[in-house]
Residue, then its C-alpha position, 0 to 999 in steps of 0.5 A: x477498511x477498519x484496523x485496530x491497533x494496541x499500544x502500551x501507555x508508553x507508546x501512547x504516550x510518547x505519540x502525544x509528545x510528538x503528535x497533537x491527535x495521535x489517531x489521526x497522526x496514525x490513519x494519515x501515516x498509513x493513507x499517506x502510504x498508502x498513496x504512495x503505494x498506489x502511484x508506484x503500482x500505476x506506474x508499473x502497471x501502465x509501463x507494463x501494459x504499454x510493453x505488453x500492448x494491454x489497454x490500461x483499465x481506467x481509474x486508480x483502483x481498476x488499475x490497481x486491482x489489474x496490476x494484480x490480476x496480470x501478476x504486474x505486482x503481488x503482495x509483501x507476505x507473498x514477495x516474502x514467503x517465494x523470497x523465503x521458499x527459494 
């Protein structure tokens, strides 16, 4: 999946003072997110599973897409918005 994202010259800038390839300092910041996202929602899910008696699927994405589907986890904008509603 592909983002783009716009900053000013300035921001631009001051990325250059603190990272020597800005592009790659910004696609590692979110994979490494990312990566950490992913080992707290396998973690929920296989603790999930294991209360519930549920097979655990088999590999990272699976398991990720199975946290979803049992409702083990939501995204931020729908945490948000039922946070929002109440």
């Amino acid at each position: 999946m592909n983002y783009t994202i716009t900053l000013t010259e300035t921001e631009k800038k001051a990325l250059e003072y603190v990272a020597y390839d800005p592009d790659e300092w910004i696609k590692n910041a979110a994979t490494n997110r990312a990566d950490r996202a992913i080992k707290e929602i396998v973690e929920k899910n296989a603790t999930h599973c294991n209360e519930k008696s549920i097979a655990i699927a088999v590999g990272q994405n699976a398991q990720v897409d199975q946290a979803y589907s049992l409702g083990v986890i939501q995204t931020a904008k729908a945490r948000q918005n039922a946070t929002q509603q109440q």
